[in-house]
C-alpha positions as CSV (number, residue, x, y, z in Angstrom):
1,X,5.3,-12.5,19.8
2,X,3.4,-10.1,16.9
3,X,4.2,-6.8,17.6
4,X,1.7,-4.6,19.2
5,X,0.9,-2.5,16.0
6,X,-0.1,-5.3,14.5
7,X,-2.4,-6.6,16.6
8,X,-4.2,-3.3,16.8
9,X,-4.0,-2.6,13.2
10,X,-5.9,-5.6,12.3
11,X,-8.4,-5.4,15.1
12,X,-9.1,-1.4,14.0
13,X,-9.7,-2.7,10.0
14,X,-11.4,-5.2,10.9
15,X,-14.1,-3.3,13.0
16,X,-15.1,-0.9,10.4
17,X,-14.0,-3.0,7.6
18,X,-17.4,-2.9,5.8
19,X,-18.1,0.9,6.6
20,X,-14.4,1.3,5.2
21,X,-15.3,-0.1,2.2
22,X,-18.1,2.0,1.4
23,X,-16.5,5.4,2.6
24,X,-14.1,5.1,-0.1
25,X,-15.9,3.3,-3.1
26,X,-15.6,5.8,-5.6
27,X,-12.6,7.9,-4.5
28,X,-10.9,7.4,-7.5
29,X,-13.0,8.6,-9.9
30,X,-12.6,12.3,-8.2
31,X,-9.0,12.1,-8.0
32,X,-7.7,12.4,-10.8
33,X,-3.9,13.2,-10.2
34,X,-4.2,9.3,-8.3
35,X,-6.0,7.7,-11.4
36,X,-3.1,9.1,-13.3
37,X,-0.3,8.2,-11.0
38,X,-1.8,4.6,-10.9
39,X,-1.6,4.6,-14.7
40,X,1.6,6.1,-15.0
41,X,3.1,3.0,-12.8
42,X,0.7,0.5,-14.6
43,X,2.5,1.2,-18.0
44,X,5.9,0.9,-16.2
45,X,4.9,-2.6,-15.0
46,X,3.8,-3.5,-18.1
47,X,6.6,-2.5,-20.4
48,X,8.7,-3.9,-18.1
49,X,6.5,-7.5,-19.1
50,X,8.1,-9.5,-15.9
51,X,5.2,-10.9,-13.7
52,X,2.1,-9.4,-10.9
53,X,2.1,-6.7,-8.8
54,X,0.4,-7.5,-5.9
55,X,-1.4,-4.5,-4.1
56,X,-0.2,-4.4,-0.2
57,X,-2.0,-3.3,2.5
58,X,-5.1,-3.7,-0.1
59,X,-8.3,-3.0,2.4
60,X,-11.2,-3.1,0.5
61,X,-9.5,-3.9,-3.0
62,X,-10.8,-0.9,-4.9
63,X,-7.0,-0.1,-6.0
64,X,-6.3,-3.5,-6.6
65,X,-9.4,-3.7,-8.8
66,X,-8.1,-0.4,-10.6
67,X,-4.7,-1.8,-11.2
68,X,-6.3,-4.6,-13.1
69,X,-8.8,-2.7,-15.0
70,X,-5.5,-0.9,-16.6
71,X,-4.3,-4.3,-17.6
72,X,-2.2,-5.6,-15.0
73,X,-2.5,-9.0,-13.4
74,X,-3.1,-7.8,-9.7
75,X,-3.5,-9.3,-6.7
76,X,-4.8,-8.0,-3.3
77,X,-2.8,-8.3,0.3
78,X,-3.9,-7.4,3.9
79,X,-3.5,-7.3,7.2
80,X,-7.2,-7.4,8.3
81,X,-9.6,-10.7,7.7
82,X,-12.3,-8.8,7.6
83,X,-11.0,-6.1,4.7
84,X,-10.5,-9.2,2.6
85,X,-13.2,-10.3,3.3
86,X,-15.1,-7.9,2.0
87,X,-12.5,-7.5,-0.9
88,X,-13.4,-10.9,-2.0
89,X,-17.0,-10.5,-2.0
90,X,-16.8,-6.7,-3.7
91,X,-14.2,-8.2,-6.7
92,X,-14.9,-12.4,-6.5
93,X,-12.8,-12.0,-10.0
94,X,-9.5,-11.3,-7.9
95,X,-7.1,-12.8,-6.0
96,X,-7.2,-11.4,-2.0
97,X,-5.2,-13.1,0.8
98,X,-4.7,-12.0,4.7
99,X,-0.7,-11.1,4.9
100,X,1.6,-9.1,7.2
101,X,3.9,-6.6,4.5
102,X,6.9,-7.5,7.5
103,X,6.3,-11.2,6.0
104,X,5.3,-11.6,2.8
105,X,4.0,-15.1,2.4
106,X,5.4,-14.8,-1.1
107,X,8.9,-16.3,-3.2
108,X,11.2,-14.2,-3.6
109,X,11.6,-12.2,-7.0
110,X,8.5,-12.8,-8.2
111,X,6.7,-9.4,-8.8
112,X,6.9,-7.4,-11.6
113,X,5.1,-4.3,-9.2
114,X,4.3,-3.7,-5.8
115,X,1.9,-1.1,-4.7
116,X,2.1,0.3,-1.0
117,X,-1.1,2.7,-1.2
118,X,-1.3,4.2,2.2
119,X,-0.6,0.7,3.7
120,X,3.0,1.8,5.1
121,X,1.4,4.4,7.2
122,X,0.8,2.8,10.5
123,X,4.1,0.7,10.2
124,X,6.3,2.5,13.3
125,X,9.7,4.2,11.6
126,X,12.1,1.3,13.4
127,X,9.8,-1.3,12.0
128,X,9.5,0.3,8.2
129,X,12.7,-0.7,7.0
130,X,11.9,-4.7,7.5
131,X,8.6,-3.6,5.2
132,X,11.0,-2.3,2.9
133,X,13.2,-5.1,2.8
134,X,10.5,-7.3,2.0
135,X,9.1,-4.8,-0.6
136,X,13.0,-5.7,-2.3
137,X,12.8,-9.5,-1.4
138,X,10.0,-10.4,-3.7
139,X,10.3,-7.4,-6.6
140,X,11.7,-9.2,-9.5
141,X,14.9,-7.1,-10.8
142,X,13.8,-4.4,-12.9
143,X,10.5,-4.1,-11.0
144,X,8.8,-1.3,-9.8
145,X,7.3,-0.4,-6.1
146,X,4.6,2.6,-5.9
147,X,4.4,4.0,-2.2
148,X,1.4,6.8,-1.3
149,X,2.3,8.6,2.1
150,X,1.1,11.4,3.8
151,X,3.6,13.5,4.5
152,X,4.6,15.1,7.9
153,X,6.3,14.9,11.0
154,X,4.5,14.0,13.9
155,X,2.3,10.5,14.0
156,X,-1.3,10.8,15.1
157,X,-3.3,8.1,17.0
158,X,-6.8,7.7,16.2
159,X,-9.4,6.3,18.6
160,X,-12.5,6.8,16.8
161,X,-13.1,6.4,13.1
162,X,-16.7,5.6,11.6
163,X,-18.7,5.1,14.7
164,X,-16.2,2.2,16.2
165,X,-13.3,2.4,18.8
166,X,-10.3,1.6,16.9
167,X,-6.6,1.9,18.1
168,X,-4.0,3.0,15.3
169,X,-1.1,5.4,14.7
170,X,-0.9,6.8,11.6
171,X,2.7,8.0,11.0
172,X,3.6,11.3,9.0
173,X,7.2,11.0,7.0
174,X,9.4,13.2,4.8
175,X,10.1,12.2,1.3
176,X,13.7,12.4,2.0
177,X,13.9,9.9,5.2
178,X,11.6,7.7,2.8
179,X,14.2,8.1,-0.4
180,X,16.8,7.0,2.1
181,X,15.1,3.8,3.7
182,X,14.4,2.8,0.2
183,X,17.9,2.8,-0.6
184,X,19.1,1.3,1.9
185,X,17.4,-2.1,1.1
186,X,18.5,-1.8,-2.5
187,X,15.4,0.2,-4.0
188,X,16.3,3.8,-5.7
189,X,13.3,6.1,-6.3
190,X,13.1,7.3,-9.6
191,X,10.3,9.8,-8.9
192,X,8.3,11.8,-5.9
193,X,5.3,13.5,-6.5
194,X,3.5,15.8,-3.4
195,X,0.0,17.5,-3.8
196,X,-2.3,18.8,-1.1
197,X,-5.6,16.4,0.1
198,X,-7.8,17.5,2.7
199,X,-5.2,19.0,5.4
200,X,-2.1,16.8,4.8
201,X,0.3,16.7,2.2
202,X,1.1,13.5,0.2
203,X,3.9,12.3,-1.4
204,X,3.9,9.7,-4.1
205,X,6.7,7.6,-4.7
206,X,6.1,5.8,-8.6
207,X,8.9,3.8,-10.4
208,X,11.6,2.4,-7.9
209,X,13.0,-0.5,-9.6
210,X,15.1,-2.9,-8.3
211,X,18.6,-3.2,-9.3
């Protein structure tokens, strides 16, 4: 039986999928510290020279479309039909398929990169480390992950988000419990960087190749 999250996750996207989208077009290009964390991880991937880095948890593809403008051969994952949806109609040039990050529908080791940006944050903490273990199931060795979390303690459900109902949790997490579920499934972090946005602090997690 799909887990509850899931169900509401997907029916939440989907409902303001399209709103979504255009809410956070052109976030990037004011973010500069993100553009340069996204690079930073790009030119890992690519020196590394081992395969795609698929984007999971994509939404709208706007990252996944940034990845590949910095080179990489990207390729957009989500839980909502709707967000790819309109990820395919926004980028027709990439690759966007509807996916569950607790089952990849992917081989295993066959990614050079894996990008988790904000995706992991309605995943519940007993379910996170099955995310994780698939994050290490289809990394090639010597690939990298790139997590983006907001940092906390307490989760928060959300009822209301763009003028629709929706029904989501969005769960707060220390760097440190992170670091250790990570490690755990076999990936080390190699770096952790927090700023402040908005009200919440963020911690991003680039370069934690598999071994």
């Amino acid at each position: 039986m799909e887990p509850d999250f899931l169900r509401d996750t997907r029916a939440s996207y989907d409902a303001v999928a399209v709103r979504y989208a255009e809410w956070l077009r052109d976030e990037l290009a004011a973010k500069p510290f993100d553009r340069a964390i996204l690079a930073a991880f790009a030119e890992l991937v690519l020196a590394a020279g081992l395969g795609p880095v698929a984007d999971i948890g994509c939404g709208a593809g706007r990252v996944t479309a940034h990845l590949k403008g910095l080179g990489l051969t990207a390729f957009g994952i989500d839980l909502s039909p709707q967000m790819v949806a309109v990820a395919r109609q926004a980028h027709p040039g990439l690759q966007f398929e509807v996916g569950s990050m607790l089952d990849l529908d992917l081989p295993d080791a066959t990614l050079g990169g894996l990008l988790a940006w904000y995706s992991t944050i309605h995943v519940p903490d007993d379910r996170l480390p099955e995310a994780f273990a698939e994050f290490y199931r289809v990394l090639l060795p010597g690939g990298y992950a790139l997590l983006a979390f907001q940092v906390g303690h307490e989760p928060r459900h959300v009822t209301q988000a763009l003028g629709h109902s929706i029904s989501v949790d969005l769960h707060q997490r220390q760097p440190d419990d992170v670091a250790s579920m990570l490690a755990r499934v076999g990936l080390v972090v190699r770096a952790c960087r927090s700023t402040k946005q908005r009200s919440a602090g963020r911690c991003r997690s680039p370069a934690e190749p598999r071994e």
